[in-house]
C-alpha positions in Angstrom: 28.5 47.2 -17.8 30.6 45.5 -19.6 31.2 41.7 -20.0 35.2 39.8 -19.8 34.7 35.9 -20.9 38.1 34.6 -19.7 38.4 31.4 -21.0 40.7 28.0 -18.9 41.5 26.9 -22.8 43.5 23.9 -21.8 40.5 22.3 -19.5 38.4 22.8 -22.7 41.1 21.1 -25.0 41.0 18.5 -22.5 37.3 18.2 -22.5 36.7 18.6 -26.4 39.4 15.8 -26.7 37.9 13.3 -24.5 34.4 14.1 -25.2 34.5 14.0 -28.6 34.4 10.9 -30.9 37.8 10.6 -33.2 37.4 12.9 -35.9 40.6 13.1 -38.5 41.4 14.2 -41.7 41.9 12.1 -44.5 46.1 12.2 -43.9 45.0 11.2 -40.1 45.5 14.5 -37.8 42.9 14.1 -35.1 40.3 17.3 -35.3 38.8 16.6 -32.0 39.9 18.8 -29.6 40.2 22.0 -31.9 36.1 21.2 -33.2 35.2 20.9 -29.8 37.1 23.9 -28.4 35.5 26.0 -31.4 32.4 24.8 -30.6 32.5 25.6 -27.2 34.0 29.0 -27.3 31.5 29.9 -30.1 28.5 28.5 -27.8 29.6 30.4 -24.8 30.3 34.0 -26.8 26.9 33.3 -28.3 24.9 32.9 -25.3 27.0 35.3 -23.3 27.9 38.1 -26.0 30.9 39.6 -24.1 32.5 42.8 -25.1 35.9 40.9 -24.5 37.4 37.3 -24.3 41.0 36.2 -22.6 42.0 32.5 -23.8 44.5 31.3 -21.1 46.9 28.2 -21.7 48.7 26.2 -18.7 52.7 26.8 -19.4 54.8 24.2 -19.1 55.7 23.2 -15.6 59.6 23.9 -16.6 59.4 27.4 -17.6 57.5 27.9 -14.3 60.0 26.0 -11.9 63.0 28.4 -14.0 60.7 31.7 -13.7 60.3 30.9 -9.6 63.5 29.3 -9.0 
């Protein structure tokens, strides 16, 4: 059988970014959030080894009230 990992990307940017020290580079762009959502994907693909991975993102809640509307 074979294995989907679909991935709530914006719940783990949220989580990498808040459970992560600050980490920057030397001009000062926080690296947080995009190490901790690496490590996180790369942990569960690792352990999991699915044959296929969906990253979803939240839209913004304009384009949905003009989509709906």
């Amino acid at each position: 059988m074979r294995k989907l990992l679909v991935v709530d990307s914006n719940s783990i940017l949220n989580r990498a970014y808040y459970g992560i020290r600050p980490l920057t580079t030397k001009d000062g762009l926080q690296t947080n959030a995009v190490y901790g959502y690496i490590n996180i994907l790369k942990k569960h693909i690792d352990n999991l080894n699915p044959d296929y991975l969906a990253c979803a993102f939240d839209l913004p809640f304009a384009i949905i009230t003009r989509v709906f509307a």
